[in-house]
OpenMM code with the backbone's topology and positions (N, CA, C; nanometers):
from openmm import Vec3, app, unit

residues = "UNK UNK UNK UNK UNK UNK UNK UNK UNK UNK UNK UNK UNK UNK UNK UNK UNK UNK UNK UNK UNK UNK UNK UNK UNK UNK UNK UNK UNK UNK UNK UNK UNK UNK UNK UNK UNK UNK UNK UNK UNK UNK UNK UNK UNK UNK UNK UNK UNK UNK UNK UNK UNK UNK UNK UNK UNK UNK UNK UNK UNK UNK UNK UNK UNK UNK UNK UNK UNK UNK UNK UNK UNK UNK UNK UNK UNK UNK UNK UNK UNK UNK UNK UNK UNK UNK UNK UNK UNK UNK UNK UNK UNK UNK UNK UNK UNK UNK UNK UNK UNK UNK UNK UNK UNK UNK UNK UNK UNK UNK UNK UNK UNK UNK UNK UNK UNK UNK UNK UNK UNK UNK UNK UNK UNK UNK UNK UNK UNK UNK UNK UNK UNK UNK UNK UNK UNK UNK UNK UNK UNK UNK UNK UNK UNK UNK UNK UNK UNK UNK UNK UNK UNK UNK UNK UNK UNK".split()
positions = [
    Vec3(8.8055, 9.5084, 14.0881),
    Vec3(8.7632, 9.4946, 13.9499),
    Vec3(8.7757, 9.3471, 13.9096),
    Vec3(8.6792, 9.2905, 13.8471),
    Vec3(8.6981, 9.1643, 13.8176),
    Vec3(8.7648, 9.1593, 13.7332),
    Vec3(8.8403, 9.0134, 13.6942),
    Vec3(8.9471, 8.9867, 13.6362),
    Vec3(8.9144, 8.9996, 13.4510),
    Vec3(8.7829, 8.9642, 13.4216),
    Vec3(8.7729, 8.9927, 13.3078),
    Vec3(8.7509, 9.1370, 13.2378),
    Vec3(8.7096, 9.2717, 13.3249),
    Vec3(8.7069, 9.3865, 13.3050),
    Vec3(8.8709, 9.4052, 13.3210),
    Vec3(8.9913, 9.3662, 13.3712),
    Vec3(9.1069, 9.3813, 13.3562),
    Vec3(9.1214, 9.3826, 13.2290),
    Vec3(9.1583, 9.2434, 13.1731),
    Vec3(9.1774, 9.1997, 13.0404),
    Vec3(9.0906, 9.2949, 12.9380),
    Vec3(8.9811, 9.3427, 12.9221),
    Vec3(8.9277, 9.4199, 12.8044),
    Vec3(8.9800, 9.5478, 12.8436),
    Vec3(9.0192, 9.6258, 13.0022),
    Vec3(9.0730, 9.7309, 12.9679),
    Vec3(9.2319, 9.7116, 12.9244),
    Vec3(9.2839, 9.6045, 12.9470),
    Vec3(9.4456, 9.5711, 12.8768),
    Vec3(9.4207, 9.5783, 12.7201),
    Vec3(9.2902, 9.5035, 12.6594),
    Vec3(9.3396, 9.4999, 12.5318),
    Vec3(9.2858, 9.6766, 12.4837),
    Vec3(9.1811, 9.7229, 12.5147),
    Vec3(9.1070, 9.8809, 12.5073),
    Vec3(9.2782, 9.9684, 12.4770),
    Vec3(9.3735, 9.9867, 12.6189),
    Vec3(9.5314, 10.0593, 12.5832),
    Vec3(9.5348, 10.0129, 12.5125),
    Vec3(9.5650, 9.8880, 12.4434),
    Vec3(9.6496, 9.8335, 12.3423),
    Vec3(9.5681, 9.8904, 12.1937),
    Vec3(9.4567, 9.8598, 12.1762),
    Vec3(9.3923, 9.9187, 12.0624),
    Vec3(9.4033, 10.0654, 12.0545),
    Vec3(9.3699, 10.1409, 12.1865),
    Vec3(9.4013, 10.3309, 12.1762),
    Vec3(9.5343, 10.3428, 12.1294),
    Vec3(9.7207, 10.2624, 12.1842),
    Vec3(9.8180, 10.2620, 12.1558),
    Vec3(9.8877, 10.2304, 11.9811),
    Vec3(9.7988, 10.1620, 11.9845),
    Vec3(9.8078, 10.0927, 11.7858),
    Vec3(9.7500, 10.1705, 11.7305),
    Vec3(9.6140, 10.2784, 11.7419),
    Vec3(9.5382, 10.3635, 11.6708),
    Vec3(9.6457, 10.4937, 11.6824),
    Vec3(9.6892, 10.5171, 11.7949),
    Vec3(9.7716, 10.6665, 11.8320),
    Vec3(9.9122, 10.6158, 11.7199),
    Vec3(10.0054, 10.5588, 11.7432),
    Vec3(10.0944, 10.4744, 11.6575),
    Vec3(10.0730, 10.4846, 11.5317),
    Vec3(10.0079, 10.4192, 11.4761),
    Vec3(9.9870, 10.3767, 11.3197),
    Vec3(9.9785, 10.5053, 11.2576),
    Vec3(9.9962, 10.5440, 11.1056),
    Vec3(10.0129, 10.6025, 11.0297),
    Vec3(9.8330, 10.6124, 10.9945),
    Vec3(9.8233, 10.5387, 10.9866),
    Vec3(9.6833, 10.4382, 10.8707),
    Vec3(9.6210, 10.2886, 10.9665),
    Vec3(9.5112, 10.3552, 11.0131),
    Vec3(9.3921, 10.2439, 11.0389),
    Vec3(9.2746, 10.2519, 10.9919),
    Vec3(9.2939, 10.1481, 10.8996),
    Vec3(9.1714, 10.0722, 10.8273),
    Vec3(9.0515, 9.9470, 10.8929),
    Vec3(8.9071, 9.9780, 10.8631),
    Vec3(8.8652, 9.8822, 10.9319),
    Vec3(8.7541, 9.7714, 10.7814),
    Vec3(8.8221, 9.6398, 10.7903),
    Vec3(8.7632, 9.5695, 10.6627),
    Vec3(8.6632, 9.4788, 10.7622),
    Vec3(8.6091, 9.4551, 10.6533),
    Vec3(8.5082, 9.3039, 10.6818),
    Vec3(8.5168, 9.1735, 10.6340),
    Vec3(8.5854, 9.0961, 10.6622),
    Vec3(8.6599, 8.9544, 10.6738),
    Vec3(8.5786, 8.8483, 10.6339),
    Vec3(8.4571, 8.8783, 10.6619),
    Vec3(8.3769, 8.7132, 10.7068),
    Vec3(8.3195, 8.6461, 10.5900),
    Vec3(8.3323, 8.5028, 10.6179),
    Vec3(8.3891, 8.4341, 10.4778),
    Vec3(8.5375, 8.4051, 10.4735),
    Vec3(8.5936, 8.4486, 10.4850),
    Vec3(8.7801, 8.4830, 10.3995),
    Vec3(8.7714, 8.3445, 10.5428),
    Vec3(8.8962, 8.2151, 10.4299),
    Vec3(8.9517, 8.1210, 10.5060),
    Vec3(9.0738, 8.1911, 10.6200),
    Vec3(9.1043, 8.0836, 10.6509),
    Vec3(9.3093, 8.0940, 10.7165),
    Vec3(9.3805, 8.1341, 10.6214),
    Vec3(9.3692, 8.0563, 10.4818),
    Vec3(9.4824, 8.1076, 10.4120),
    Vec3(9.4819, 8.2318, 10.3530),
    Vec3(9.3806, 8.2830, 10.3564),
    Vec3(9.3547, 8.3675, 10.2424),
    Vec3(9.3553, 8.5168, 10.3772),
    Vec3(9.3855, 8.5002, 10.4518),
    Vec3(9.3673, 8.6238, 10.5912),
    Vec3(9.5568, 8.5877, 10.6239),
    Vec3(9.6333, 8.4748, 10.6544),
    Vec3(9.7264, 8.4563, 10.6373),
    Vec3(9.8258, 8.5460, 10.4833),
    Vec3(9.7532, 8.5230, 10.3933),
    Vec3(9.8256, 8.5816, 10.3077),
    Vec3(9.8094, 8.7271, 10.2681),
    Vec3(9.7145, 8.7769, 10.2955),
    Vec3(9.6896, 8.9305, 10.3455),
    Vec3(9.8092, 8.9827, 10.4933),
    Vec3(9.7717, 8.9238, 10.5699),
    Vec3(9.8946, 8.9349, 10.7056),
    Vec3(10.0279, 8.9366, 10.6403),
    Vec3(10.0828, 8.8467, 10.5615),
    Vec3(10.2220, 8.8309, 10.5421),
    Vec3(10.2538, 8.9441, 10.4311),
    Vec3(10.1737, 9.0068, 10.3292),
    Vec3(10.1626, 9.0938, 10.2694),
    Vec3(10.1833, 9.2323, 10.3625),
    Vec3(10.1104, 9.2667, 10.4378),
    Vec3(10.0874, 9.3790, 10.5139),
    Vec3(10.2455, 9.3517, 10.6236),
    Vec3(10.2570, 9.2702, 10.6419),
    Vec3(10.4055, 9.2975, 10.7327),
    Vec3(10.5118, 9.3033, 10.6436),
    Vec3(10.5320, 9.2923, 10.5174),
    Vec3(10.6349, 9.3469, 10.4890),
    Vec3(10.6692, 9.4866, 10.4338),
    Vec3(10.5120, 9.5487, 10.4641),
    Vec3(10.5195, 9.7207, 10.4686),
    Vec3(10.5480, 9.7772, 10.6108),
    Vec3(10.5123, 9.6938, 10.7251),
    Vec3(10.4637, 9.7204, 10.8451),
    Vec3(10.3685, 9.7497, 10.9003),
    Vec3(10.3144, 9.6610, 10.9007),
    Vec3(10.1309, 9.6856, 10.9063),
    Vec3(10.1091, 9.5443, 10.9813),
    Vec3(9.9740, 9.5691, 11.0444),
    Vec3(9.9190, 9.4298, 11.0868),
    Vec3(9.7489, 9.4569, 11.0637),
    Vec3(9.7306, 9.3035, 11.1090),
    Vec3(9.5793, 9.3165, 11.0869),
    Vec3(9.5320, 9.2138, 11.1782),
    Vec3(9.4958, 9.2630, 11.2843),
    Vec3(9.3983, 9.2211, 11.4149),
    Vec3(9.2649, 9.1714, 11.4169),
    Vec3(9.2045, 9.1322, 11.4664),
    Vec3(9.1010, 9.0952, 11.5100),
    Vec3(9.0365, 9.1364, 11.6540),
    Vec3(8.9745, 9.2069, 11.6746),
    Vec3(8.8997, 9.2586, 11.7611),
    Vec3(8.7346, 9.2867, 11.7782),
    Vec3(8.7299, 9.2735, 11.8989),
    Vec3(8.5851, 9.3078, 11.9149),
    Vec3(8.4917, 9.4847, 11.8887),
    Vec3(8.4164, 9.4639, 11.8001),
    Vec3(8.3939, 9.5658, 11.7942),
    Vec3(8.3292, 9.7049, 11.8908),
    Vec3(8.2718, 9.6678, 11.9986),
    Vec3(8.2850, 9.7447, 12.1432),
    Vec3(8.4077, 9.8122, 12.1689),
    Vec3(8.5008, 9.7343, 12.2051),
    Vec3(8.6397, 9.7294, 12.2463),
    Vec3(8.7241, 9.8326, 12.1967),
    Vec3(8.7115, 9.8200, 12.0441),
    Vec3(8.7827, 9.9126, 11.9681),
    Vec3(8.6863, 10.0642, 11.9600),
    Vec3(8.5353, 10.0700, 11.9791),
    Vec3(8.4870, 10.1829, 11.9679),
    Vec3(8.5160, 10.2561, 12.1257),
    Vec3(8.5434, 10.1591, 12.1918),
    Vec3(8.5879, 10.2488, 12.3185),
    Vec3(8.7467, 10.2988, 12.3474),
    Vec3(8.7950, 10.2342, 12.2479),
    Vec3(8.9514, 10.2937, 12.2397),
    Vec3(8.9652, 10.4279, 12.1018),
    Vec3(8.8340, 10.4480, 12.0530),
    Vec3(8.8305, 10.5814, 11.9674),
    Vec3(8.7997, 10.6911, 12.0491),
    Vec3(8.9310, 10.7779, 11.9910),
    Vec3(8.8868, 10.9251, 12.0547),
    Vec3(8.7588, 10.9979, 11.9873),
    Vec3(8.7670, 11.1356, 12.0758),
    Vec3(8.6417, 11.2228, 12.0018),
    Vec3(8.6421, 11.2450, 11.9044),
    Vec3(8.7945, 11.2487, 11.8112),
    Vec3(8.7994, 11.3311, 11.6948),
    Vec3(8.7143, 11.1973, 11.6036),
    Vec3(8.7811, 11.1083, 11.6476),
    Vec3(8.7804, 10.9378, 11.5790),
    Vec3(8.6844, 10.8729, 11.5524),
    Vec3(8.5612, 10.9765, 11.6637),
    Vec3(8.4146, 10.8764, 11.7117),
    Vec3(8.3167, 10.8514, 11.5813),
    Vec3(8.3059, 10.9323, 11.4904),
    Vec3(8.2409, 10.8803, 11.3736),
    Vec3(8.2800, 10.7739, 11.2896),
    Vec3(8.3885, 10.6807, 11.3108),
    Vec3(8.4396, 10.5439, 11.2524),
    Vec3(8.3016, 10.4292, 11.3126),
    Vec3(8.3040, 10.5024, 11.4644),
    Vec3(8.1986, 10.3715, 11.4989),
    Vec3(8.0987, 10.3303, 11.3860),
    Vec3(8.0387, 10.3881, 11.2884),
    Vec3(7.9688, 10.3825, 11.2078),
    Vec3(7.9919, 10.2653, 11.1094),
    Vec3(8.1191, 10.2077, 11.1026),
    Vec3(8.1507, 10.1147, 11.0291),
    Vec3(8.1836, 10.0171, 11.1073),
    Vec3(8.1359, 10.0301, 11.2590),
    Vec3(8.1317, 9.8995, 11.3173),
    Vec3(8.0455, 9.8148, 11.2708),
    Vec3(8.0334, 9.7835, 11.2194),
    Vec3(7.9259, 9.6525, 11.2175),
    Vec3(7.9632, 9.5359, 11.0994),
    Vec3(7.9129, 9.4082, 11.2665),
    Vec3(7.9410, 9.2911, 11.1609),
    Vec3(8.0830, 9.2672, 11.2328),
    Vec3(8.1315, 9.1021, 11.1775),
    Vec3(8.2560, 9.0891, 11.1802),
    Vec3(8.3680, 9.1770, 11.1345),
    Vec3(8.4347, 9.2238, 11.1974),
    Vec3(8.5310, 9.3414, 11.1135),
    Vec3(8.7143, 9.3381, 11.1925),
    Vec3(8.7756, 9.3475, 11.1263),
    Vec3(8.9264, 9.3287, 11.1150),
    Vec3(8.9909, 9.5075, 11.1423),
    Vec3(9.0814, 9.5008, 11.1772),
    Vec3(9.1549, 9.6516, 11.1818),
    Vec3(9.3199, 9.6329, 11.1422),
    Vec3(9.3310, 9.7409, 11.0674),
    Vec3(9.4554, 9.7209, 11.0062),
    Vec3(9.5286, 9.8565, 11.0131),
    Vec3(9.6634, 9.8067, 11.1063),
    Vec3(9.7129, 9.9508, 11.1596),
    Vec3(9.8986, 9.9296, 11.0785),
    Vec3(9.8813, 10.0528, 11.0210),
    Vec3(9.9732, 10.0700, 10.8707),
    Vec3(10.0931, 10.1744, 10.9543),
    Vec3(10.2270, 10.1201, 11.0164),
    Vec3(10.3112, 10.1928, 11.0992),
    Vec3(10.3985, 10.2241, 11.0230),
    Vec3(10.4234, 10.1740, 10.9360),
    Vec3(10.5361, 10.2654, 10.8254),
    Vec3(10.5122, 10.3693, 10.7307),
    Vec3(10.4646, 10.2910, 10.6322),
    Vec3(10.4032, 10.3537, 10.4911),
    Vec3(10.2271, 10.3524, 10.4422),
    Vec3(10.2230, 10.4327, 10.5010),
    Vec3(10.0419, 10.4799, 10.5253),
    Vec3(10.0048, 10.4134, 10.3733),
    Vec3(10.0380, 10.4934, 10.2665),
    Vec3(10.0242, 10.4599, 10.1164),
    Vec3(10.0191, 10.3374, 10.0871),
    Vec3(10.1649, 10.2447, 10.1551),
    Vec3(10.1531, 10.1224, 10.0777),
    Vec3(10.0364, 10.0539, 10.1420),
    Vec3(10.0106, 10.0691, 10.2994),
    Vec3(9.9350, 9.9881, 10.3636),
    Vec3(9.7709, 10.0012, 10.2900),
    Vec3(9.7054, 10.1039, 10.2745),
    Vec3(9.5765, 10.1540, 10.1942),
    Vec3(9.6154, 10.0768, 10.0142),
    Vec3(9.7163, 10.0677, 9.9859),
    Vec3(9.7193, 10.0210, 9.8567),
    Vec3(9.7199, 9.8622, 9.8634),
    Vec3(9.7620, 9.7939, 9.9223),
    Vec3(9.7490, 9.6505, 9.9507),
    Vec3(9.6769, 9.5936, 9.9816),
    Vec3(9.5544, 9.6583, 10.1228),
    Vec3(9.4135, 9.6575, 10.1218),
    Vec3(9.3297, 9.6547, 10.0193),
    Vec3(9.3677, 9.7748, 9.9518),
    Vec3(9.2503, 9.7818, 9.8311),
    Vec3(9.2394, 9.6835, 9.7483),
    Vec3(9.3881, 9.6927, 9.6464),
    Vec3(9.4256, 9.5853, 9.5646),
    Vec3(9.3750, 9.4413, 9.6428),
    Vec3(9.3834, 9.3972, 9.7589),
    Vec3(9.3554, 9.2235, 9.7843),
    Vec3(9.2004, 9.2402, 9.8161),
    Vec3(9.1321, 9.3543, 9.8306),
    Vec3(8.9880, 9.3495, 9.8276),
    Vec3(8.9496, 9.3356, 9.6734),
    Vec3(8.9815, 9.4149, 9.5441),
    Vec3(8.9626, 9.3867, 9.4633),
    Vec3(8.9709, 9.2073, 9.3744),
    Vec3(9.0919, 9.1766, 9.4537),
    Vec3(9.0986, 9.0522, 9.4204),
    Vec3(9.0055, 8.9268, 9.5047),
    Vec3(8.9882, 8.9917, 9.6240),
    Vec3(8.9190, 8.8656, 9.7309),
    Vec3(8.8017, 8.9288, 9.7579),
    Vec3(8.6903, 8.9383, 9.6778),
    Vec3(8.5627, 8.9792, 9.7054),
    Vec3(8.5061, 8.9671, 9.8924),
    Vec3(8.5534, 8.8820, 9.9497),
    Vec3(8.5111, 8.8767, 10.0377),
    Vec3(8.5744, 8.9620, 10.1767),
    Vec3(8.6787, 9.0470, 10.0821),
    Vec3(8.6994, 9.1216, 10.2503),
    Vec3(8.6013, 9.2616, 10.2065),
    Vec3(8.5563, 9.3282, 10.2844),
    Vec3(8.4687, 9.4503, 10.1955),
    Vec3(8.5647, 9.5542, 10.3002),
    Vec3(8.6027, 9.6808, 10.2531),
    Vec3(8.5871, 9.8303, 10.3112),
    Vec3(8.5114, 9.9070, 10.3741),
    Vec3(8.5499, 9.8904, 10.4709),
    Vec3(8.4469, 9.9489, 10.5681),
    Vec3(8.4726, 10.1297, 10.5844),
    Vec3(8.6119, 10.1681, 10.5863),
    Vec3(8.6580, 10.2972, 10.6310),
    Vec3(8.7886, 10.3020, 10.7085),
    Vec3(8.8319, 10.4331, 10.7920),
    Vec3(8.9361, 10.4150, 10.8842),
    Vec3(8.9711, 10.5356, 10.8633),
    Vec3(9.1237, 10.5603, 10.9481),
    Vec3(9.1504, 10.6532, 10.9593),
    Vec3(9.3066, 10.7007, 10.8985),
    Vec3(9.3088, 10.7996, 10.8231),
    Vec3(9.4452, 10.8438, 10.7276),
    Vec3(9.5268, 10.9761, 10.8093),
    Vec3(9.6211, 10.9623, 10.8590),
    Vec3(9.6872, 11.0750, 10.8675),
    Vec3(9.5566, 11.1617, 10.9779),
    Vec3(9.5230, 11.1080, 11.0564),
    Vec3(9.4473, 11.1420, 11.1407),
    Vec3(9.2868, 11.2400, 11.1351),
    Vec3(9.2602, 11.1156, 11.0250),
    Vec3(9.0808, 11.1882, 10.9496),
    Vec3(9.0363, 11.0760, 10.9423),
    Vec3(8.8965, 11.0780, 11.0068),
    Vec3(8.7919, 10.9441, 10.9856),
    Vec3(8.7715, 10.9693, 10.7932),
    Vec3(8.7989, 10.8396, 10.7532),
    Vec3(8.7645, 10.8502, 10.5794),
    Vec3(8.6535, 10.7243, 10.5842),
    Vec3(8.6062, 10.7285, 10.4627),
    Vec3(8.4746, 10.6227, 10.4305),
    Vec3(8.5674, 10.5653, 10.3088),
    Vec3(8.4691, 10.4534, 10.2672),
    Vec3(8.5435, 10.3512, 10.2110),
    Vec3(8.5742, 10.4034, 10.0279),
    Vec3(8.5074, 10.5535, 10.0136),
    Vec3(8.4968, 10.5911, 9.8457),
    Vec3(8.6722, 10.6529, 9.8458),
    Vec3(8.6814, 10.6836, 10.0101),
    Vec3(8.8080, 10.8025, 10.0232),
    Vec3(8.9532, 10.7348, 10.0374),
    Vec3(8.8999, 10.5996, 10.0913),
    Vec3(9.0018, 10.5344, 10.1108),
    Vec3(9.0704, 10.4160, 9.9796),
    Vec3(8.9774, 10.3882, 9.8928),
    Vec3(8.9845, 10.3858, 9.7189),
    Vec3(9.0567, 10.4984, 9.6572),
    Vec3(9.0624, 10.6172, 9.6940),
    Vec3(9.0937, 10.7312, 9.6234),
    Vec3(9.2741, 10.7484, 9.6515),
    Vec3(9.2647, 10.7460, 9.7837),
    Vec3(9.3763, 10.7087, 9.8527),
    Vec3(9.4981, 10.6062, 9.7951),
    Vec3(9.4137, 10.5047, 9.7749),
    Vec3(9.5078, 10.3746, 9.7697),
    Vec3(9.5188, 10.4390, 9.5940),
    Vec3(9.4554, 10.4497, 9.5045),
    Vec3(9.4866, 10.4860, 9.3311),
    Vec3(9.5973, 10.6159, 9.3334),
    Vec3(9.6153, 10.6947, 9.4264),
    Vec3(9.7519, 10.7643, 9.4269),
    Vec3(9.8988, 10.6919, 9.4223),
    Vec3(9.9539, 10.7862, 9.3256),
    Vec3(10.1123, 10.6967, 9.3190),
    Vec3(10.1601, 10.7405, 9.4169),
    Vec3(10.2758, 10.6271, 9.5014),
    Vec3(10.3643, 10.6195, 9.5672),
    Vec3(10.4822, 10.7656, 9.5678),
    Vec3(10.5487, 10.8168, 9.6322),
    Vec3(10.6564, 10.9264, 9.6714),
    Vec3(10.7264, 10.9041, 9.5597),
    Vec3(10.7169, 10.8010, 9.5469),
    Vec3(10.8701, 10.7774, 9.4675),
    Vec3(10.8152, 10.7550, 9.3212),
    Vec3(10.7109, 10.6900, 9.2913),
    Vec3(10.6508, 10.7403, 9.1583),
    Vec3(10.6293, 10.9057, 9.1450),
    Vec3(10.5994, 10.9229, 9.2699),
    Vec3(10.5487, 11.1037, 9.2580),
    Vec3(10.6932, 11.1516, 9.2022),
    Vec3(10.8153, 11.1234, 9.2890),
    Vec3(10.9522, 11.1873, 9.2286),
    Vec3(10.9692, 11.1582, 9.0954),
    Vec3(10.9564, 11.0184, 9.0159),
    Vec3(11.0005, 10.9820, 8.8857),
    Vec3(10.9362, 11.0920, 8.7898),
    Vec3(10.7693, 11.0882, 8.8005),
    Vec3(10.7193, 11.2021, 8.7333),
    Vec3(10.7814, 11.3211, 8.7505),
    Vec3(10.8271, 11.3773, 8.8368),
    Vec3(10.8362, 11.5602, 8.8814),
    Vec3(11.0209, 11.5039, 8.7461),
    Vec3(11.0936, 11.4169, 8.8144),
    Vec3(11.2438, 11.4190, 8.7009),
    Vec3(11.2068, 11.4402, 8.6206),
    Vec3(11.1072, 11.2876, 8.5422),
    Vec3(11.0703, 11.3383, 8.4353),
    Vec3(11.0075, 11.4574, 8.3295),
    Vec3(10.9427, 11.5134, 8.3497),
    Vec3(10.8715, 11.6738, 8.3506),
    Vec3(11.0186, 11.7469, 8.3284),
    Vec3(11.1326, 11.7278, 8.4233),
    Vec3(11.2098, 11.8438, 8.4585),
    Vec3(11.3065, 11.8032, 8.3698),
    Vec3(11.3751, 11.6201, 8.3151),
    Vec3(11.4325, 11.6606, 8.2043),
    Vec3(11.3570, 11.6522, 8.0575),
    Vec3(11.2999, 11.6704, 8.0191),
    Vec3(11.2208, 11.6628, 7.9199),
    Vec3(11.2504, 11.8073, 7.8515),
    Vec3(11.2592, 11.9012, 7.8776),
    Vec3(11.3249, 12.0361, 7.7975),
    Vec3(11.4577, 12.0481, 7.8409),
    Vec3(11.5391, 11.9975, 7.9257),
    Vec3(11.6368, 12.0006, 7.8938),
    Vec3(11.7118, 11.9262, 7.7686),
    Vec3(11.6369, 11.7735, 7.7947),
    Vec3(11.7061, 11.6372, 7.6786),
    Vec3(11.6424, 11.7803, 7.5298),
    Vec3(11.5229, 11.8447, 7.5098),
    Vec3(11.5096, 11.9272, 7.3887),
    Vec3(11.5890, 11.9853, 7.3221),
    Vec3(11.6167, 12.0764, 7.4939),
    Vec3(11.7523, 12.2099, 7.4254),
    Vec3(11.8481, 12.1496, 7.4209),
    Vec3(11.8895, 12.0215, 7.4494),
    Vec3(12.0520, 11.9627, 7.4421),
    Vec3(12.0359, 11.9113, 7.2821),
    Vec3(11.9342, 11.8413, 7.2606),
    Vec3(11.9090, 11.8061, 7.1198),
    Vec3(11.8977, 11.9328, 6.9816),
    Vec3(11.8044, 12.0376, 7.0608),
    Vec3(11.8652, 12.1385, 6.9528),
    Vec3(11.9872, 12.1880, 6.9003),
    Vec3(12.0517, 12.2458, 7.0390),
    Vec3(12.2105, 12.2633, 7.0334),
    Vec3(12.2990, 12.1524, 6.9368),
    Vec3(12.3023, 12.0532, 6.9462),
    Vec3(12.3333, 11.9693, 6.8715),
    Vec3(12.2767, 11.9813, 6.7386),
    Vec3(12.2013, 11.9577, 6.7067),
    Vec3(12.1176, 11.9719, 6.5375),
    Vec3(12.1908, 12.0823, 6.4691),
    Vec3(12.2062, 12.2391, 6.5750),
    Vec3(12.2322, 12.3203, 6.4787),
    Vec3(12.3583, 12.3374, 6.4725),
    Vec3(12.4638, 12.2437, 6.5598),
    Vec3(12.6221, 12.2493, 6.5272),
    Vec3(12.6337, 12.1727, 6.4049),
] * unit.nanometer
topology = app.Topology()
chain = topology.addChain("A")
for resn in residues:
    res = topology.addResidue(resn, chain)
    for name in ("N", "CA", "C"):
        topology.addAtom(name, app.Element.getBySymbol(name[0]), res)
């Protein structure tokens, strides 16, 4: 095997291994966006645990499984992949939010909890609150008739 079919099947594992891994892979479209402005997306995304690669788009459609194979669809064009190993949520929410702010990365799609999503689903995704906002609401709800009946009890002593 020649030496350069080595190297694309080394990086091919490595992309199937980061897709199997990750929580959340997202695939954006970059082009345009400087150093700094792809730098400061990167340093953002690692302190959820996330990265964001650069790959060829062949490469990565041959490291998608069957379930996976309809992502190819958002191959096209320069495109970035962003594989979210901790917190699926925060990683889709940081994406979104720095696309809203940096017109120039666009949404292409990816994959959540192991479902090809398009870029309306993965917006929908990222506007959900966090676990822990989800918990504050459910407390809240739950003392809200209690703080009532403690306040009645009181009134009528």
């Amino acid at each position: 095997m020649r030496p350069a079919m080595v190297e694309k099947q080394k990086t091919i594992d490595l992309i199937t291994k980061q897709i199997s891994d990750a929580k959340t892979t997202i695939v954006v479209q970059y082009q345009g966006m400087n150093v700094e402005e792809i730098s400061t997306l990167r340093k953002e995304l690692k302190s959820k645990g996330a990265t964001f690669s650069i790959y060829k788009n062949n490469l990565f459609a041959r490291a998608l499984n069957k379930d996976n194979a309809s992502l190819e669809a958002s191959l096209v064009g320069p495109n970035a992949f962003i594989f979210g190993f901790e917190d699926d949520l925060a990683t889709a929410k940081i994406v979104s939010n720095y696309a809203k702010i940096n017109k120039l990365l666009v949404l292409r799609g990816g994959i959540f909890e192991g479902k090809v999503i398009n870029k309306k689903e993965l917006i929908a995704i990222a506007s959900l609150p966090s676990k822990l906002e989800l918990i504050s609401m459910l407390a809240s709800c739950l003392q809200g008739p209690v703080r009532n009946l403690a306040l009645s009890i009181k009134l009528k002593q």
